[in-house]
Backbone as XML, in Angstrom:
<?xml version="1.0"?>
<chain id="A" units="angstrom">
  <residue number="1" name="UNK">
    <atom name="N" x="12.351" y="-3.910" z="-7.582"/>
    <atom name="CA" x="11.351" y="-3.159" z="-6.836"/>
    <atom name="C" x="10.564" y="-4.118" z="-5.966"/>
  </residue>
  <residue number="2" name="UNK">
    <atom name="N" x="10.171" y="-3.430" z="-4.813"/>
    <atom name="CA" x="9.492" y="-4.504" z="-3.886"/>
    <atom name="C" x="8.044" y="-3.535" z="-4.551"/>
  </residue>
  <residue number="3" name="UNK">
    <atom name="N" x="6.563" y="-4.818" z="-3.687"/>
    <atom name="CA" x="5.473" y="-4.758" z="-3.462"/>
    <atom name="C" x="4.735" y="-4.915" z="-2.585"/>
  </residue>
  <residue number="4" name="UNK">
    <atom name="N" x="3.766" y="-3.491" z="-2.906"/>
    <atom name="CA" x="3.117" y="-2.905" z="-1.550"/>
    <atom name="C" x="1.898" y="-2.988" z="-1.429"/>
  </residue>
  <residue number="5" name="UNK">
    <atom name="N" x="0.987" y="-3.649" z="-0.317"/>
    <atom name="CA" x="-0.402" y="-3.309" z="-0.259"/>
    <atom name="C" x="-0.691" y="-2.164" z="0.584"/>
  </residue>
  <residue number="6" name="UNK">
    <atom name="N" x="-1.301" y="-1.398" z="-0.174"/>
    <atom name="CA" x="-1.872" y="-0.102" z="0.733"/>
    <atom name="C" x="-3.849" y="-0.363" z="1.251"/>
  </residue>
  <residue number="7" name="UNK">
    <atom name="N" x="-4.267" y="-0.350" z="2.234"/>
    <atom name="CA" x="-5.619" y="-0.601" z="2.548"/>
    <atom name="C" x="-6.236" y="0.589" z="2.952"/>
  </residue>
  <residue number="8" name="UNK">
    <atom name="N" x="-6.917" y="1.267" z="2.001"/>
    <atom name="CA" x="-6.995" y="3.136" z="2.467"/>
    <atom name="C" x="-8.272" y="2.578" z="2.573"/>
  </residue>
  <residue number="9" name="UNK">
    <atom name="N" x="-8.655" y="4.106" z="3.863"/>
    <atom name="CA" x="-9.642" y="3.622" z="4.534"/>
    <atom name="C" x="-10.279" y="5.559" z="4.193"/>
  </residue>
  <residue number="10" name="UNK">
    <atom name="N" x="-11.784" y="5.793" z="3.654"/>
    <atom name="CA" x="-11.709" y="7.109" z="3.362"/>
    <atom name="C" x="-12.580" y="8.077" z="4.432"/>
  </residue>
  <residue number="11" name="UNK">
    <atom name="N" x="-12.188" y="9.493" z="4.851"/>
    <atom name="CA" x="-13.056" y="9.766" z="5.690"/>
    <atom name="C" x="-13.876" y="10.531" z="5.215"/>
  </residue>
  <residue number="12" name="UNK">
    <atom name="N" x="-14.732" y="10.745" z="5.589"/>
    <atom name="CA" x="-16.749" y="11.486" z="5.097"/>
    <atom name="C" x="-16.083" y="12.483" z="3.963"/>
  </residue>
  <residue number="13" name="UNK">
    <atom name="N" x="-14.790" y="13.455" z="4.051"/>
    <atom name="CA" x="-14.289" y="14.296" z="3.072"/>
    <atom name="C" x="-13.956" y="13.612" z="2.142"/>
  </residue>
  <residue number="14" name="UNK">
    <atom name="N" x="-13.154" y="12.742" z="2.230"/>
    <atom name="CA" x="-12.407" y="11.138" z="1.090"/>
    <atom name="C" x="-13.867" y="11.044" z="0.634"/>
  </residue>
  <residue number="15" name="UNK">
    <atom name="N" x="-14.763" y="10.724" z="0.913"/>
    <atom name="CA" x="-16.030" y="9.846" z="-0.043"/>
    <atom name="C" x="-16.509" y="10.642" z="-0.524"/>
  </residue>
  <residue number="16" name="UNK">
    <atom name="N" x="-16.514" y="11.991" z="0.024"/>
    <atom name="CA" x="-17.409" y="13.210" z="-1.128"/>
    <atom name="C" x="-16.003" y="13.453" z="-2.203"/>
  </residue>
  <residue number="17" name="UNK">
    <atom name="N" x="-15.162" y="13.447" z="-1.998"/>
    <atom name="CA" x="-14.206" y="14.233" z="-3.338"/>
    <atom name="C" x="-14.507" y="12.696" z="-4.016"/>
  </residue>
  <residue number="18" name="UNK">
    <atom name="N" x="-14.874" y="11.457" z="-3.805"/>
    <atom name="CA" x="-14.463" y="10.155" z="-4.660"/>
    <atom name="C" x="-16.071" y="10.060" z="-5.322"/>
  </residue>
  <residue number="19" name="UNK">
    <atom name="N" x="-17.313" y="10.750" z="-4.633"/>
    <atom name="CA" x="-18.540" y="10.909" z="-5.274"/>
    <atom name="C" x="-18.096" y="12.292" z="-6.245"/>
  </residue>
  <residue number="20" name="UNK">
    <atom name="N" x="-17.741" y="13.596" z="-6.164"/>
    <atom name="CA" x="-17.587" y="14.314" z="-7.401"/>
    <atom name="C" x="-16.462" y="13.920" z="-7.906"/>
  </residue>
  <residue number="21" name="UNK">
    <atom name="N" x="-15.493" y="13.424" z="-7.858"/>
    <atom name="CA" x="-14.458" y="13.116" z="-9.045"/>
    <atom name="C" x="-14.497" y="11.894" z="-9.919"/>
  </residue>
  <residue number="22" name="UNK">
    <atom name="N" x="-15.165" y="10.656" z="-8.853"/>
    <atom name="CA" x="-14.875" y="9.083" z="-9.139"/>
    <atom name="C" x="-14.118" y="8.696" z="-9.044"/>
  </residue>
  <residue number="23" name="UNK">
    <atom name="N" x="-14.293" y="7.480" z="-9.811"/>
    <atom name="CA" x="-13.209" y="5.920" z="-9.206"/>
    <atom name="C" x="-12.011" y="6.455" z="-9.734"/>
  </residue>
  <residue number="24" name="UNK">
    <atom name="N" x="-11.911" y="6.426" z="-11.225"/>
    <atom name="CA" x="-11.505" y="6.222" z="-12.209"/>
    <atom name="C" x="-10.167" y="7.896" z="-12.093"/>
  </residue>
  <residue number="25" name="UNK">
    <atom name="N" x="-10.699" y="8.668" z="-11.832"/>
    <atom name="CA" x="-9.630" y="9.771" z="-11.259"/>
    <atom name="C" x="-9.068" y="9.346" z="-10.260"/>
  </residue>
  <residue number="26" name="UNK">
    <atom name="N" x="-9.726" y="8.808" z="-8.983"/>
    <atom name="CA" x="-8.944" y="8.483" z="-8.157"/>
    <atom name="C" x="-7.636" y="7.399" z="-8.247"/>
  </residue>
  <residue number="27" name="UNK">
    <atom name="N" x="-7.712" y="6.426" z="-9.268"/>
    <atom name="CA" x="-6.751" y="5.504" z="-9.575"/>
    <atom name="C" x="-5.604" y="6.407" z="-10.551"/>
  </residue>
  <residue number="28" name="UNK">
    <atom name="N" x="-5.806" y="7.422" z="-11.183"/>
    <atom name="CA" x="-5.180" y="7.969" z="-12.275"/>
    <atom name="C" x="-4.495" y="8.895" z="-10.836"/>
  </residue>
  <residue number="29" name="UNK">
    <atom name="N" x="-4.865" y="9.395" z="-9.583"/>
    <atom name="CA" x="-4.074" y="10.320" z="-8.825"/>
    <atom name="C" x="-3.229" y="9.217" z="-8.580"/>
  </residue>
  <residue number="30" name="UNK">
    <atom name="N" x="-3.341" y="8.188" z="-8.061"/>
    <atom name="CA" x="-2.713" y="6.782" z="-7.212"/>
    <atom name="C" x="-1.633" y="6.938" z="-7.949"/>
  </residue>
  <residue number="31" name="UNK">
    <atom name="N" x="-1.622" y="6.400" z="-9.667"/>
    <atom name="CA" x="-0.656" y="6.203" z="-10.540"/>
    <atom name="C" x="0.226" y="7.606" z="-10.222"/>
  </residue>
  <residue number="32" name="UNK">
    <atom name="N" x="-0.327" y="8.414" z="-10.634"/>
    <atom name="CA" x="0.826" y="9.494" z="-10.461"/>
    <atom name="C" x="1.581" y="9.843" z="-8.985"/>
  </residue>
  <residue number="33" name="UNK">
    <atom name="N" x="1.037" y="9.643" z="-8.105"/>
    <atom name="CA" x="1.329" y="8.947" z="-6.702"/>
    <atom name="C" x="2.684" y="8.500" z="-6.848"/>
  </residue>
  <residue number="34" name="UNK">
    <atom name="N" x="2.360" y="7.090" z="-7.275"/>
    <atom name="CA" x="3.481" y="5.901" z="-7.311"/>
    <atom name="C" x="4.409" y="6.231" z="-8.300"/>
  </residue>
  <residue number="35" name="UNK">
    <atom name="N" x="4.399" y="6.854" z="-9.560"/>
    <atom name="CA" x="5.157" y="7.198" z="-9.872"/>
    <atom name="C" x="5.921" y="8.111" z="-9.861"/>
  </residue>
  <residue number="36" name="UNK">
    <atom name="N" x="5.561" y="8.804" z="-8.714"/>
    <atom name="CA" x="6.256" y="10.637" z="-8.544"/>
    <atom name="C" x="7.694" y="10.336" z="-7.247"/>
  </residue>
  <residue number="37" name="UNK">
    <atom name="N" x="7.382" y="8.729" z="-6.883"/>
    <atom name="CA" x="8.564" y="8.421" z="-5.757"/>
    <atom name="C" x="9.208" y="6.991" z="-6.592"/>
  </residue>
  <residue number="38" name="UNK">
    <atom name="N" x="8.768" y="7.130" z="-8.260"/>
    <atom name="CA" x="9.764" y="6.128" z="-8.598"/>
    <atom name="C" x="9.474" y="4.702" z="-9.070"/>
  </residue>
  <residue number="39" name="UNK">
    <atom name="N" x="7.845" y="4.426" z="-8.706"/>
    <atom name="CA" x="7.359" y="3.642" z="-8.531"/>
    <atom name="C" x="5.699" y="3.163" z="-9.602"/>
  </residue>
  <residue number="40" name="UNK">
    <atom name="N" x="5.498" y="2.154" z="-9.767"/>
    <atom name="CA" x="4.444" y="1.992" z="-11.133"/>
    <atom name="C" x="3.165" y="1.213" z="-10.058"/>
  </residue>
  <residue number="41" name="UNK">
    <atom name="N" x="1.949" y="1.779" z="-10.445"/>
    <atom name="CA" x="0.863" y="0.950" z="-9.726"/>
    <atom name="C" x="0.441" y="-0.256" z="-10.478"/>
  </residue>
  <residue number="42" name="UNK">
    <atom name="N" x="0.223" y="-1.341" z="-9.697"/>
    <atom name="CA" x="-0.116" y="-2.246" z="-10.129"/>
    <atom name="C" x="-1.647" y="-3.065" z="-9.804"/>
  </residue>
  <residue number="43" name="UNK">
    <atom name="N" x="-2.271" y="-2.795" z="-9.019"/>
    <atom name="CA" x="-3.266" y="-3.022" z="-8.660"/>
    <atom name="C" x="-3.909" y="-1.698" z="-8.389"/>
  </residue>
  <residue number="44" name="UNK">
    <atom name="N" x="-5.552" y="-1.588" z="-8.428"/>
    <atom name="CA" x="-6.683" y="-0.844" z="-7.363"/>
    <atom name="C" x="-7.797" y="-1.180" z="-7.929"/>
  </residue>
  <residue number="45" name="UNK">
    <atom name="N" x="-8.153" y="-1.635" z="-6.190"/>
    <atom name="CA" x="-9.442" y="-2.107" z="-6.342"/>
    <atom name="C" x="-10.513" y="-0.849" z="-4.974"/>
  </residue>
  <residue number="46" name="UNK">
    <atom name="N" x="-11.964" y="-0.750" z="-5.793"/>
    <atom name="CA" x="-12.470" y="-0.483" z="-4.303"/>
    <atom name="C" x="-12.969" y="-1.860" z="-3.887"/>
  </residue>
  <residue number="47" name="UNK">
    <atom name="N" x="-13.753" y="-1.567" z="-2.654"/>
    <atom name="CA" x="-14.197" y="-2.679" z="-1.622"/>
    <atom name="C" x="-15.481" y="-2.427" z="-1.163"/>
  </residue>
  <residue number="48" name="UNK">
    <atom name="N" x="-15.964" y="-3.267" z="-0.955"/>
    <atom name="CA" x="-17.150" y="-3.270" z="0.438"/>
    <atom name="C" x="-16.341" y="-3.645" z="1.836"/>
  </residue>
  <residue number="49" name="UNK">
    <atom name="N" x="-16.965" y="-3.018" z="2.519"/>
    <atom name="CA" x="-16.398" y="-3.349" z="3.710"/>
    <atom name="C" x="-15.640" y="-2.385" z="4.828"/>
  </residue>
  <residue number="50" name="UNK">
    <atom name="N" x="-14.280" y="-2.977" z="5.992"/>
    <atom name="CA" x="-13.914" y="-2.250" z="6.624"/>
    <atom name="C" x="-13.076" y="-1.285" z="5.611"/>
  </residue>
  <residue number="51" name="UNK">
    <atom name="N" x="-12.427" y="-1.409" z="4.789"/>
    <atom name="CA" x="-11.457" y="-1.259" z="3.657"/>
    <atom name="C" x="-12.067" y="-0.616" z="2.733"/>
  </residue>
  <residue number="52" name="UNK">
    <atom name="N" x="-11.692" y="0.666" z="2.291"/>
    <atom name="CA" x="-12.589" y="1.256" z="1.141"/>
    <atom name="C" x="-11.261" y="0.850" z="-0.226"/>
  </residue>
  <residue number="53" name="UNK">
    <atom name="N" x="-10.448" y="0.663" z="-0.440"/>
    <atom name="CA" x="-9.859" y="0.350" z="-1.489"/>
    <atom name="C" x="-8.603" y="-0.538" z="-1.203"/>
  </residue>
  <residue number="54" name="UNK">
    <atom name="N" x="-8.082" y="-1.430" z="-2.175"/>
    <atom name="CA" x="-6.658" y="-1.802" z="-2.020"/>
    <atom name="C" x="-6.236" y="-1.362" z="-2.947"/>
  </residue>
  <residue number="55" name="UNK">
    <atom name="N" x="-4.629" y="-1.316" z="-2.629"/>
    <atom name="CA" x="-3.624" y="-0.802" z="-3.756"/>
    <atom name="C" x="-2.566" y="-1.448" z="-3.676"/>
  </residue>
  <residue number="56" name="UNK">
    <atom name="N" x="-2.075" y="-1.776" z="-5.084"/>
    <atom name="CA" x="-0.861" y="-2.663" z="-5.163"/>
    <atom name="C" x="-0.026" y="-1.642" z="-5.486"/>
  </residue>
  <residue number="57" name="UNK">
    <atom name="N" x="1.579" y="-1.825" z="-5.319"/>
    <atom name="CA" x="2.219" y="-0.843" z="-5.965"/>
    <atom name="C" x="3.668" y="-1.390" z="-5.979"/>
  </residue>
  <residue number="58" name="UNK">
    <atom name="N" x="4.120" y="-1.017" z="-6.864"/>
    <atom name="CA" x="5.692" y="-1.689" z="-6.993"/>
    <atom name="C" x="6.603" y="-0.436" z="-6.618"/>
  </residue>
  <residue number="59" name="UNK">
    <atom name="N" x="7.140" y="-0.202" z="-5.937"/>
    <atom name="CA" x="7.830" y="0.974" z="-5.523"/>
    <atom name="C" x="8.962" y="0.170" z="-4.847"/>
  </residue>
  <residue number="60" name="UNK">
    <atom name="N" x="10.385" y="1.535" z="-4.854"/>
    <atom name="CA" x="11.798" y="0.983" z="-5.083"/>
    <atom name="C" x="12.034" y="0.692" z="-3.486"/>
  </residue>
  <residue number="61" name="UNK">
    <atom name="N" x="11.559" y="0.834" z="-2.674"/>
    <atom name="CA" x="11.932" y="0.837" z="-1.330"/>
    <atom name="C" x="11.227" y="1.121" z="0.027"/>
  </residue>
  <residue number="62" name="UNK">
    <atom name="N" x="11.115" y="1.366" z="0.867"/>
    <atom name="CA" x="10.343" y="0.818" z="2.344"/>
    <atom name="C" x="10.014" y="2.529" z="1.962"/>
  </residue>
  <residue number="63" name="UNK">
    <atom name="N" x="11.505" y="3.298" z="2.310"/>
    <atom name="CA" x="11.171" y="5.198" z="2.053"/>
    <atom name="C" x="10.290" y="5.284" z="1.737"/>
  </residue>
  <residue number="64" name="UNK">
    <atom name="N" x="10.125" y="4.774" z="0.054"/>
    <atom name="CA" x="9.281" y="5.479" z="-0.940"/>
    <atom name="C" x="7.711" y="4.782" z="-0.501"/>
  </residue>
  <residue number="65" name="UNK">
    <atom name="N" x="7.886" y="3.690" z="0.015"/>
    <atom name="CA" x="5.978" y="3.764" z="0.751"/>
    <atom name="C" x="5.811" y="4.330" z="1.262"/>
  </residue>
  <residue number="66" name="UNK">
    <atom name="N" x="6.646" y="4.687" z="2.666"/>
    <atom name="CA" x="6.576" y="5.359" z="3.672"/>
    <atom name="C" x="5.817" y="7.191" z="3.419"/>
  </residue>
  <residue number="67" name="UNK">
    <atom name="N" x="6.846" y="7.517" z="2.361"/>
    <atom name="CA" x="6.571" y="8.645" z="1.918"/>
    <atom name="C" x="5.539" y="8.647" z="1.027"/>
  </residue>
  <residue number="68" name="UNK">
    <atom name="N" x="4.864" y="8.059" z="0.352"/>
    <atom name="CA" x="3.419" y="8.118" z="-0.019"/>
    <atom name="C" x="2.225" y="8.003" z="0.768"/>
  </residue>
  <residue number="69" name="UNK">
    <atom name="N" x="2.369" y="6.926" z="1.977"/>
    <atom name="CA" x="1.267" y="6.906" z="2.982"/>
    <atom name="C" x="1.379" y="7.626" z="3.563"/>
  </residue>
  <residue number="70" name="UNK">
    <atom name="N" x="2.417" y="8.539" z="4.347"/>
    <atom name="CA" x="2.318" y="9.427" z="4.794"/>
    <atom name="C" x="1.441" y="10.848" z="4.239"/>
  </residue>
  <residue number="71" name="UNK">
    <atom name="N" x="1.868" y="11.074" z="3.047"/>
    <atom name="CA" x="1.450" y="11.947" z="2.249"/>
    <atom name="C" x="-0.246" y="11.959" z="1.755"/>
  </residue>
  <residue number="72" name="UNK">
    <atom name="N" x="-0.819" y="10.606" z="1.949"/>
    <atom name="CA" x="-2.465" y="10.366" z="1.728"/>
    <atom name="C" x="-2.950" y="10.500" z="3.419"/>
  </residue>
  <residue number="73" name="UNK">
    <atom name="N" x="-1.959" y="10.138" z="4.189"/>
    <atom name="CA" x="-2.825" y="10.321" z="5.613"/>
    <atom name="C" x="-2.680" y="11.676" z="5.705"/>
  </residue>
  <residue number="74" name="UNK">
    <atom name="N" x="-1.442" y="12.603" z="5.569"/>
    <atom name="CA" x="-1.772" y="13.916" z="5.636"/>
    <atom name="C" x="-2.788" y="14.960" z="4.804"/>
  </residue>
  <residue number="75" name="UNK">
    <atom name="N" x="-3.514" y="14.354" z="3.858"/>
    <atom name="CA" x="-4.320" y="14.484" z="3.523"/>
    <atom name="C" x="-5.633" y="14.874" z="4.536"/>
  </residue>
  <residue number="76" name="UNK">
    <atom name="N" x="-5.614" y="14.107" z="4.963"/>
    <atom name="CA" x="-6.709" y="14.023" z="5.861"/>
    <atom name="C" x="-8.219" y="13.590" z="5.396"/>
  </residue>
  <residue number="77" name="UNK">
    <atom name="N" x="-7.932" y="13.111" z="4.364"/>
    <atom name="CA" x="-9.369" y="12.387" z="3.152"/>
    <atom name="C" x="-9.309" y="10.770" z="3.073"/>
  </residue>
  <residue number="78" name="UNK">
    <atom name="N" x="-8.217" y="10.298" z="3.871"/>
    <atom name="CA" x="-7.738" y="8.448" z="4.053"/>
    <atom name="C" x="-6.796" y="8.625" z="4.671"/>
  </residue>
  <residue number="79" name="UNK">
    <atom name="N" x="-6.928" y="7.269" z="5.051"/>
    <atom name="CA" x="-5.369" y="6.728" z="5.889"/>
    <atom name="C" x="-5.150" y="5.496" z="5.316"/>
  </residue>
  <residue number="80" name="UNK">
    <atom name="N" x="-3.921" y="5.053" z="5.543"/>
    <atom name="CA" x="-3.562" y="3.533" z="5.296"/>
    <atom name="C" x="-3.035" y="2.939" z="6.074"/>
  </residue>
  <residue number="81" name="UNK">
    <atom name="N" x="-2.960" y="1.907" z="5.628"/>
    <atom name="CA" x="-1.897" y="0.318" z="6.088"/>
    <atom name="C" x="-1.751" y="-0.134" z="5.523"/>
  </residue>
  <residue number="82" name="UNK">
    <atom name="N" x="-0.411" y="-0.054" z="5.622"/>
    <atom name="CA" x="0.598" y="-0.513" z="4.705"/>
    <atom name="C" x="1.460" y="-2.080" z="4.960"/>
  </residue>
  <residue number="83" name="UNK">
    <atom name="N" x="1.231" y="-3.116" z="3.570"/>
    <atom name="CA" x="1.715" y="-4.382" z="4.457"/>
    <atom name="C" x="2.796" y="-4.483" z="3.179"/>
  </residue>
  <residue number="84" name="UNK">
    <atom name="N" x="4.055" y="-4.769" z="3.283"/>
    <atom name="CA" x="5.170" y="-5.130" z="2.281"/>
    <atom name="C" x="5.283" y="-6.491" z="2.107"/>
  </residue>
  <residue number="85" name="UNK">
    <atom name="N" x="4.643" y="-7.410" z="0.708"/>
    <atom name="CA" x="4.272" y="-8.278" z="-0.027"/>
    <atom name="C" x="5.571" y="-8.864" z="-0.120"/>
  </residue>
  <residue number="86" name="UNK">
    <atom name="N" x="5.613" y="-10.186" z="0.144"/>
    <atom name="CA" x="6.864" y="-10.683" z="-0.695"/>
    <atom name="C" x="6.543" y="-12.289" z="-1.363"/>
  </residue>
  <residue number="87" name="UNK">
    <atom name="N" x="7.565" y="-11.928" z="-2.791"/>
    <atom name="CA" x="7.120" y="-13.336" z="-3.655"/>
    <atom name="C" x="7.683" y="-14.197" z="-3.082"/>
  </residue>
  <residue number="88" name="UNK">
    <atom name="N" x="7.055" y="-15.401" z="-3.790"/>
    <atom name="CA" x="7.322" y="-16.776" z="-3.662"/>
    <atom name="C" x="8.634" y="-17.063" z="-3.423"/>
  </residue>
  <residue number="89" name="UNK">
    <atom name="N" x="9.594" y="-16.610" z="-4.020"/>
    <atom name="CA" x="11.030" y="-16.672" z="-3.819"/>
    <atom name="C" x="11.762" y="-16.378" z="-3.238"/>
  </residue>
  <residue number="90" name="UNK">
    <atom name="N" x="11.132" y="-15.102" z="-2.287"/>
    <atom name="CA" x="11.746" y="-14.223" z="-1.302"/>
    <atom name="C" x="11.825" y="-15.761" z="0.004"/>
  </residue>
  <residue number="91" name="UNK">
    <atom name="N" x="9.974" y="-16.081" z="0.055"/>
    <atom name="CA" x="9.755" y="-17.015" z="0.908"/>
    <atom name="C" x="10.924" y="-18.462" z="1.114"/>
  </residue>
  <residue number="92" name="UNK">
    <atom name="N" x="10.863" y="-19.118" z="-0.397"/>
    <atom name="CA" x="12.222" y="-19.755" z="-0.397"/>
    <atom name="C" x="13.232" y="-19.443" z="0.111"/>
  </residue>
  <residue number="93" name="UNK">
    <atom name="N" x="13.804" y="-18.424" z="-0.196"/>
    <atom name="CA" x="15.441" y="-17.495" z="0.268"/>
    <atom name="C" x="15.497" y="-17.891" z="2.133"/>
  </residue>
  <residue number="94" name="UNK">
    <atom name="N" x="14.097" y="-17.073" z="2.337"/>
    <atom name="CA" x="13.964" y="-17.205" z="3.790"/>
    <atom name="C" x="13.844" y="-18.470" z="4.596"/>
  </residue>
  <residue number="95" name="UNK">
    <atom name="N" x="13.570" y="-19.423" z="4.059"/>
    <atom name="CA" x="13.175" y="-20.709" z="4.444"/>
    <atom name="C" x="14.374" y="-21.446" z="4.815"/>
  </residue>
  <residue number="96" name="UNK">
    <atom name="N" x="15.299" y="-21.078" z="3.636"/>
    <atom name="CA" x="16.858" y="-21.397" z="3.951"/>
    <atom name="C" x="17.738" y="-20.628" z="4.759"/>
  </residue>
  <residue number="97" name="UNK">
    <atom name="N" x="17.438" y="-20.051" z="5.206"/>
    <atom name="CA" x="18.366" y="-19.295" z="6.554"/>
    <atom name="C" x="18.314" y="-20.036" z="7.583"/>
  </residue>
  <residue number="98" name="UNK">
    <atom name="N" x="19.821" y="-20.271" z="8.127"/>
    <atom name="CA" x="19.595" y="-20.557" z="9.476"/>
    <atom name="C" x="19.596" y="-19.445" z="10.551"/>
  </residue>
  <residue number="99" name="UNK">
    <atom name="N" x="18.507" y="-19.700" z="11.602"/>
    <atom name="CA" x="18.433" y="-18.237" z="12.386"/>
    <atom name="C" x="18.659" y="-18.748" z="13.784"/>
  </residue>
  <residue number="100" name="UNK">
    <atom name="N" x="19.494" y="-18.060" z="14.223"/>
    <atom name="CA" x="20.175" y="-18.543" z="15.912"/>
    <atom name="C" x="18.803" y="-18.168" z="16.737"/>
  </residue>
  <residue number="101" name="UNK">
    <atom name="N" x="17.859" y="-19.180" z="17.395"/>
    <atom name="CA" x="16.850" y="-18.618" z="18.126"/>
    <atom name="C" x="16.242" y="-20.133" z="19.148"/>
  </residue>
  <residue number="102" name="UNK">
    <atom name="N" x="16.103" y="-19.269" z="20.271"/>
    <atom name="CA" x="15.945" y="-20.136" z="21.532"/>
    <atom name="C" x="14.548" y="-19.287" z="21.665"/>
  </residue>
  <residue number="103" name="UNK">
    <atom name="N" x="13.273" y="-20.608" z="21.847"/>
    <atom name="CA" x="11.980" y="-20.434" z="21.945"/>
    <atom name="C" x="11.818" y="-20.003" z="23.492"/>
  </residue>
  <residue number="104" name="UNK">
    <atom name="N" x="10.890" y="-19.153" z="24.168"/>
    <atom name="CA" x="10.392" y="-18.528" z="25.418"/>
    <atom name="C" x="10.443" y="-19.725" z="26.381"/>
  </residue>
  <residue number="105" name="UNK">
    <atom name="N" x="10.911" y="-20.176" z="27.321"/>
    <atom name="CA" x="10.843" y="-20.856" z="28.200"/>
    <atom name="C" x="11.422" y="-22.376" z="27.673"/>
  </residue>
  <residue number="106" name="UNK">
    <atom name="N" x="12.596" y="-21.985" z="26.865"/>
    <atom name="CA" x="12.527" y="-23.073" z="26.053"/>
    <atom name="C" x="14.152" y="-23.650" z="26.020"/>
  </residue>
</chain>
């Protein structure tokens, strides 16, 4: 499974359902979220700031983010951005490729 940061951002409707429900429901919807496309949450945090929460999530494929952020922006209570995390090892793997590439004016 790959890993996902989600950066939901909530609008004036998002902060009133997260003032009557709370944090603590809202992470328990997330989980069932991530696991309804296959996938286990691994992080949530809220925030101060531009960012009202992050979310980690281990989910099986690019789809299955796709189809969850989609599904919280159609909401219309948050949106996200979505950045696909990769470990330490992925970075290695990549480091060793050779990639055929001629720099801009170069």
């Amino acid at each position: 499974m790959a890993k996902y940061l989600f950066q939901a951002h909530y609008t004036s409707e998002g902060v009133k359902g997260l003032l009557s429900d709370g944090g603590v429901a809202r992470r328990t919807a997330v989980e069932k979220g991530c696991a309804s496309v296959g996938g286990k949450l691994d992080a949530f945090y809220f925030a101060f700031g531009d960012v009202d929460a992050y979310v980690i999530c281990d989910l099986p494929d690019d789809v299955s983010a796709a189809a969850l952020a989609m599904t919280v922006s159609a909401s219309g209570r948050a949106s996200t951005t979505t950045v696909k995390l990769l470990m330490p090892e992925d970075v290695d793997q990549a480091a060793k490729k050779v990639v055929a590439y001629r720099a801009p004016g170069g």
